[in-house]
N, C-alpha and C positions, 0 to 999 in steps of 0.2 A: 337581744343585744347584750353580750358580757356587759359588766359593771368595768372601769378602769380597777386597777391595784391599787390599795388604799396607800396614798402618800402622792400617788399622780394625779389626782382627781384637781382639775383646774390648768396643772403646767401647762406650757406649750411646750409640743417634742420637737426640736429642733432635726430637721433631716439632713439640711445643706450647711457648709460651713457660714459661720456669723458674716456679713458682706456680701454673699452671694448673691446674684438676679435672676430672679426668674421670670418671662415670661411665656406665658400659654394661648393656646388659642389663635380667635382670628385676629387677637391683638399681635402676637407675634407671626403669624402670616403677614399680614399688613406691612411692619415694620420691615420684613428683610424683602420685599416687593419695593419699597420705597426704596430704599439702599442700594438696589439691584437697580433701579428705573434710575439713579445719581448718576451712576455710571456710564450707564448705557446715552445719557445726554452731554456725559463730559467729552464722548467722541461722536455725536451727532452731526455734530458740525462741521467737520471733517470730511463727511463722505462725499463722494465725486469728483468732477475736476475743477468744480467752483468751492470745491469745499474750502474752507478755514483753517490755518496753521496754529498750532497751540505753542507757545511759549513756555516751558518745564525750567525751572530753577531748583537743583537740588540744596542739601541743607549744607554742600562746600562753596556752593554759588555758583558750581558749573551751568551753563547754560544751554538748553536744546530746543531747538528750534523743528516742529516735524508737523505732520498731517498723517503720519502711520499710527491706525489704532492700537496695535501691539505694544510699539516703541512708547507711547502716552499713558498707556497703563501699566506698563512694565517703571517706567519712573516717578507715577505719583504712589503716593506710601499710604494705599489704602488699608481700613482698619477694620470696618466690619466683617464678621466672616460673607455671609449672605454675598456681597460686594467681590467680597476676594473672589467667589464662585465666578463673577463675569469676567473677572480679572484670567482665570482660568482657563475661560470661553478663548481669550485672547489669543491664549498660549497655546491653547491646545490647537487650532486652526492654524496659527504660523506652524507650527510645529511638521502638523500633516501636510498643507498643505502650498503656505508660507504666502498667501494672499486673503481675501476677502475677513480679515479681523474685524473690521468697522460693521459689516453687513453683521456677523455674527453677533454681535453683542446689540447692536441696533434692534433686532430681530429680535433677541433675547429678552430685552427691554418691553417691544411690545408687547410681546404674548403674555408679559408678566401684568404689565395694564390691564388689556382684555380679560387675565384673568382674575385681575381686582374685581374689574365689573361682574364675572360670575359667581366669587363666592359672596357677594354684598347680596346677592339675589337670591343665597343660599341653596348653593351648587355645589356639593360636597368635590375636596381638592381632587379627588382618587377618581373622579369623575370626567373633571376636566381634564386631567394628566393621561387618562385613556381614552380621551376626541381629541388629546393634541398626539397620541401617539399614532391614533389611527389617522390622521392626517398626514403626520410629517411622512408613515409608510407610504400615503397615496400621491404624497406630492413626490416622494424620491422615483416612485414609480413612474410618474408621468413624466419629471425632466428629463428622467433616460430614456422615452417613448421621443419625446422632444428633443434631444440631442444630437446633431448633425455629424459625422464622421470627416476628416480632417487628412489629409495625407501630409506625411512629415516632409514630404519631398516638395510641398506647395512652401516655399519662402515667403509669397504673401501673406497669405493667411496667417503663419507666424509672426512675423511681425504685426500685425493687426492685434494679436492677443500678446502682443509683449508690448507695445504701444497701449492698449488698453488699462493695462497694468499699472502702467508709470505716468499715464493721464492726470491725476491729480497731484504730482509731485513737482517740485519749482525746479526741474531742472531742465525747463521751455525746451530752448530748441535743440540742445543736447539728446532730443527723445530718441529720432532717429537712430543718429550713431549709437546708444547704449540698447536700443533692440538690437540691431546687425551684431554686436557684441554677445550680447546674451544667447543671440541664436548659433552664432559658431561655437561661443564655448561649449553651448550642450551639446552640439549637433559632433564636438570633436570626443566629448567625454561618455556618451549615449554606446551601447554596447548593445548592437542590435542582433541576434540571434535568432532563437524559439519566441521571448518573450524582450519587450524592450526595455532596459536596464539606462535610467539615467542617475547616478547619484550628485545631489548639489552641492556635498561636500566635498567633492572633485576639485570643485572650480576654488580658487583661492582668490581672494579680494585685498589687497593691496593697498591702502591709503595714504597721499602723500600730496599737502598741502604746495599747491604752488600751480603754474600753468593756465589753462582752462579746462572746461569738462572736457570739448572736443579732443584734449590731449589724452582722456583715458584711452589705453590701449589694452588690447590682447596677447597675452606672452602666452606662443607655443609651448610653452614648459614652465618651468617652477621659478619665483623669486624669493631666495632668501635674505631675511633683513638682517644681514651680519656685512661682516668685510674682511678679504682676505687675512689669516693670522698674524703674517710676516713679511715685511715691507721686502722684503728681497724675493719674494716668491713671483713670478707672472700675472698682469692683471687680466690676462687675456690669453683663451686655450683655443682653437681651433680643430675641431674633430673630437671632440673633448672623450676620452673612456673615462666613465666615473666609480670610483670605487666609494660603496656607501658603505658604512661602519658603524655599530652599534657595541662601538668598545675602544676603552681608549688608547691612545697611543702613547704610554706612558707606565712607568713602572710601578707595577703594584702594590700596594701597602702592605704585611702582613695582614693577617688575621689576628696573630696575638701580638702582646706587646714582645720586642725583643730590641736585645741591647749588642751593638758591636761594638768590642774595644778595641782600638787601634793605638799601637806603640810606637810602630814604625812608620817614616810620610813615604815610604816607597810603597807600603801597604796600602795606604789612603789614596795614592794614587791609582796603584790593581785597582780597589773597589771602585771608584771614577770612571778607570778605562772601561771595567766591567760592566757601568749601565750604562759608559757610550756605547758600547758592543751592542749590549742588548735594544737598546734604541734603534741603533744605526738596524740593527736586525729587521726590528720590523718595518721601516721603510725600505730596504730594500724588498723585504716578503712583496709590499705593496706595490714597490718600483716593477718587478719582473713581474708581473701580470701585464707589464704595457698601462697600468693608472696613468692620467699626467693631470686627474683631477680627483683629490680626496675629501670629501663632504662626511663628518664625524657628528653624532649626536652627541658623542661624551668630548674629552678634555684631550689635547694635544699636548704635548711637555716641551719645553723651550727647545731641548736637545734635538727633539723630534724633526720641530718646523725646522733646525737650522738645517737638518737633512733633507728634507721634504725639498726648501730652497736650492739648495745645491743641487738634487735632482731636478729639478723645472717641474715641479707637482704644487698647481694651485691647492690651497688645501683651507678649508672650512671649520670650527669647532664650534658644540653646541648650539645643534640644530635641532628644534623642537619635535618629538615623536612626530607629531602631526602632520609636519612638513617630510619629514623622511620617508612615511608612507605613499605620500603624493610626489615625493622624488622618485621613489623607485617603480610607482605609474607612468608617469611622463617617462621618464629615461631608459622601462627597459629594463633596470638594474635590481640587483636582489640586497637587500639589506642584510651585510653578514655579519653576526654575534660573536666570532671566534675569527680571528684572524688568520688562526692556523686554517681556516676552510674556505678563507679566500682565492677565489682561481680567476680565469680569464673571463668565463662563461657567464660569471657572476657580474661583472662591468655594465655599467648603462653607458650610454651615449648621447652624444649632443651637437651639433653642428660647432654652438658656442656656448661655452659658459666664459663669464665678463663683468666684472667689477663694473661698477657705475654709482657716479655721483647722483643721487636723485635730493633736491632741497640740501639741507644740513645733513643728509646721511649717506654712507656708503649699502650697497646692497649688491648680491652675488644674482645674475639673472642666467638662467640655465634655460635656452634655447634654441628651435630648430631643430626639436626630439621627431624623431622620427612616428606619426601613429601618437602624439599623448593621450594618456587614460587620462591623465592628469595637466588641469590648463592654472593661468593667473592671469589675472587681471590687475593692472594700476591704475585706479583710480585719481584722477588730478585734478584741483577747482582751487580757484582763488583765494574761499573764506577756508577756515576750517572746519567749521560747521557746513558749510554748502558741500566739503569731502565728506562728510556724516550723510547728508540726506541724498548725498547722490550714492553712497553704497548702500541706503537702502530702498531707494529706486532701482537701482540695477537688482537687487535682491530680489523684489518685486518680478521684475521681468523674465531673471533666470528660472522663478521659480514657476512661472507662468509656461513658460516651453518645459520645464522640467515633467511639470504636470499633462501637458500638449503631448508628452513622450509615453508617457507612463498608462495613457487613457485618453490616445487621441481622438475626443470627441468634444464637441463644445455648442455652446450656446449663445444666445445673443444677452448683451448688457443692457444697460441703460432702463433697468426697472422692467424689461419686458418679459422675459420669463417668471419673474413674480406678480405682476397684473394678470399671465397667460395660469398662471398655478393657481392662484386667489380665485379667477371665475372658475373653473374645474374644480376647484375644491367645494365651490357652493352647492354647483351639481350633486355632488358625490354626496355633500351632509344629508342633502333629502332624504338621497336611498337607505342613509343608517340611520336618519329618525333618535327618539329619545331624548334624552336629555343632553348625550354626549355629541346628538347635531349641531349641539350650542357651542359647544368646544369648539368644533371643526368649521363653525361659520366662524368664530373668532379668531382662531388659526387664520383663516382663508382673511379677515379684516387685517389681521396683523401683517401678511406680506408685504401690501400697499405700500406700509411704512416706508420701503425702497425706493419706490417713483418717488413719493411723495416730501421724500426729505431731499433727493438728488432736487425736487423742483422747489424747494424750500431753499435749500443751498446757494440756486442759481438766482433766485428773486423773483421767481416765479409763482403766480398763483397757486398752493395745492390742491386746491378744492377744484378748479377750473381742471387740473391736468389729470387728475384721476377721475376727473367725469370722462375727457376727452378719450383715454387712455380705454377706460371700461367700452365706451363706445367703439371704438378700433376694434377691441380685439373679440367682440360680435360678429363681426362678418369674419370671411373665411380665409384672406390675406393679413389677418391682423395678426398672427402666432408671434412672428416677432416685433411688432411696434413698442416703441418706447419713447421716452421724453428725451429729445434734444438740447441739452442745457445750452448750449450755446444761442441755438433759434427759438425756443420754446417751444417747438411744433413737436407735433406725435409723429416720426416717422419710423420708417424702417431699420432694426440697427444693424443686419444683417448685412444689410446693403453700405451702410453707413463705415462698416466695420471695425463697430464696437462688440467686440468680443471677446469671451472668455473660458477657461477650461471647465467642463462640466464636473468638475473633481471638486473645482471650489465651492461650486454650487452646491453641492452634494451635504458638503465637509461642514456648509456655513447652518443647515438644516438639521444637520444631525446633530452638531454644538450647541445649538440655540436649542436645543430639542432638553436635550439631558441634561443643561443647566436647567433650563424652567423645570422641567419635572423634580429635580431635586430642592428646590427651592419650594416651590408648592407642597411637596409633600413634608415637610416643618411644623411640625403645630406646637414647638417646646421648645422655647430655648433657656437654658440655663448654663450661667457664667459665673466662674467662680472668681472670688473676693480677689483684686488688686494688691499684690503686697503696697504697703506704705513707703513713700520716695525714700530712701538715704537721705539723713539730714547731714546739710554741707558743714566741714570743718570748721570748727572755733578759729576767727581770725586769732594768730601770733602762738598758738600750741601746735608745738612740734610730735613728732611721733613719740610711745613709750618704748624706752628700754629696758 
């Protein structure tokens, strides 16, 4: 071994910046298993339809009221990284699939416990991380063996899994009516071909305090939250041709700076008449296509509307991209950039577009399209908050038939496809032996967690319903039995019809899969040094000049 260089001999070499933390090992394993397991219990409680509503206070004091795992983690301000990871789980599941977040991160949570208990027993992480990979492969394999095919044209069943969905949401006896909602908006927006195309950014969701839930309804076509420009224009079109515009109806600014001097007010006036000319121009361009409805994403100019008015042309300004995309689905019509390229061809259509007071606002409702790609929905409830959790109950539901659409196959709920996955995966560890059977019996312990907190939730014994539950699905009608929160009995959910899209199930194994592994495979964490707070102002010293 070298000698150090004479003048070092003693120092400490400093590697990390002064403040920095390090830790190693299975100290820092531990640590972000713990942080990760916080999480995974702050939405524990929450799952099912007996689950727990959580109370979210941000730091302006708004207040939320919800039982959605997503929505719960997306508003507390967590800090660990490790933590953020589950927080991720969240997003990434609404994201694909836009249901089963609470399962994922529940799921996520166990496996991370389980695999506390293997590396205490000193079970190298890379070990466990390859019996939970070769598990979660044999359980995707098996739910799709298990997964029962679905015709879109059965409306039962549809609503069973959009019912399903919305099960643990406070919006009782509302359920009904917002499945039947959910399933015509997809079933209008669904593009059935070669392969079947549902998108849920189609659907437009609408919020507007006042009424009952019952009052939410379905709008064949688009609702924009604006109000006509010009009190003289028509509040109400019939047959409506709509000309959509991505440009405005208004005189162009130069480009560079330039200065006109006028001597003369007969001159002042030419220039005047000149951009009435040029205004009145372009409404008439607009007028002879047959328009008598113009919906503008940019700015209209006073001059404009007064023409527009005078013509009997309902007219719109400053309509969000997003919504003009989903205009020109519902109606038909083609969003044109250039005025000069507007023709007849290019018009959507609408039985009615119609000003309406909805609460304290005015709003443009554009319907009775003929065939819409593109639908709305308005949501109505009493609280304002009860408008928050009933969009994202209905979110729930849509996205539930979305997924029905996309990959109609499904499975039965109520803890029963992970009691039926947990015994098959015990099976299966045998035949791979090792040390990495230890994994995949763990895996297979952590499904459980599903029955077992749905029968925790409801005030039920867990230990009693997972014995019951294990015993069921021994014999050979037990594939789908699961825990009945309501009765507490092991029945059938199939029958029951508590159901759900096989996509979620899929979605919520594969998430809970890839966080644990990246979390277990950590053995270092190093954080670098907090700058020091800003110290607050000297009371009565003003700034220097």
């Amino acid at each position: 071994m070298s000698a150090l260089p004479s003048g070092l001999a003693g120092q400490p070499i400093l590697i990390l910046k002064e403040g920095s933390t390090r830790r190693r090992g299975k100290d820092a394993q531990m640590a972000n298993i713990s942080a990760a397991r916080v999480v995974a219990d702050v939405v524990k409680a929450t799952l099912g339809p007996k689950g727990m509503d959580k109370m979210l206070v941000d730091s302006l004091g708004d207040v939320t009221i919800t039982n959605d795992g997503h929505e719960i983690l997306k508003e507390i301000d967590v800090q660990h990284p490790a933590a953020k990871m589950m927080v991720e789980v969240a997003e990434t599941q609404d994201d694909e699939v836009g249901d089963g977040t609470t399962t994922a991160v529940i799921l996520s949570g166990e496996l991370l416990k389980n695999a506390q208990d293997l590396l205490e027993k000193n079970i190298h992480s890379t070990t466990i991380v390859a019996g939970y990979r070769k598990a979660a492969d044999e359980a995707l394999k098996i739910v799709r063996e298990l997964a029962v095919p679905v015709s879109l044209d059965d409306r039962e069943t549809l609503k069973k899994i959009a019912l399903t969905s919305m099960r643990g949401k406070v919006i009782g006896t509302a359920r009904d009516h917002f499945s039947e909602i959910a399933i015509d908006a997809v079933k209008q927006i669904a593009d059935i071909n070669d392969r079947v195309k549902a998108d849920k950014d189609d659907i437009q969701l609408i919020k507007k305090p006042g009424k009952s839930l019952l009052d939410t309804q379905l709008i064949r076509g688009i609702i924009v939250d604006k109000e006509v420009v010009h009190p003289d224009m028509p509040k109400r079109v019939e047959n409506a041709k709509i000309a959509l515009l991505d440009c405005a109806l208004e005189i162009e600014k130069t480009e560079i700076d330039a200065e006109i001097r006028i001597r003369d007010p007969v001159q002042m006036k030419a220039f005047l008449d000149e951009e009435s000319r040029m205004l009145r121009g372009m409404v008439d361009k607009v007028s002879n296509t047959g328009a008598n409805v113009v919906l503008c994403q940019r700015g209209i100019d006073d001059m404009a509307q007064h023409y527009l008015a005078k013509a009997g042309i309902l007219s719109v300004r400053r309509i969000k991209a997003s919504d003009m995309e989903k205009l020109a689905k519902a109606t038909g019509g083609k969003v044109v950039t250039n005025l000069e390229d507007l023709k007849a061809t290019d018009l959507g259509s609408a039985q009615l577009v119609e000003e309406r007071k909805i609460g304290e606002d005015k709003m443009v409702f554009i319907e009775g399209c003929k065939n819409p790609k593109a639908v709305s929905i308005l949501i109505r409830a009493g609280l304002e908050r009860m408008v928050d959790e009933a969009e994202r109950s209905l979110t729930d539901g849509i996205w539930s038939i979305v997924d029905t659409y996309k990959n109609n196959r499904i499975v039965a709920g109520g803890g029963a496809v992970e009691e039926e996955l947990s015994r098959r995966l015990h099976d299966y560890a045998a035949k791979v032996g090792g040390r990495e059977q230890l994994a995949i019996e763990r895996f297979a312990d952590s499904l459980e967690i599903i029955p077992s907190t749905l029968a925790e939730n409801a005030g039920l014994d867990p230990i009693d319903i997972i014995v019951a539950l294990r015993s069921a699905h021994e014999k050979k009608d037990g594939v789908w039995k699961g825990v009945n929160v309501f009765t507490g009995e092991i029945t059938d959910m199939m029958k029951e019809g508590v159901i759900e899209p096989l996509s979620v199930k899929e979605q919520a194994i594969k998430s809970a899969l890839e966080a644990t592994s990246m979390i277990l495979r950590i053995d270092d964490v190093i954080a670098a040094a907090k700058p020091p707070p800003t110290p607050p102002p000297k009371g009565g010293e003003g700034p220097e000049y």
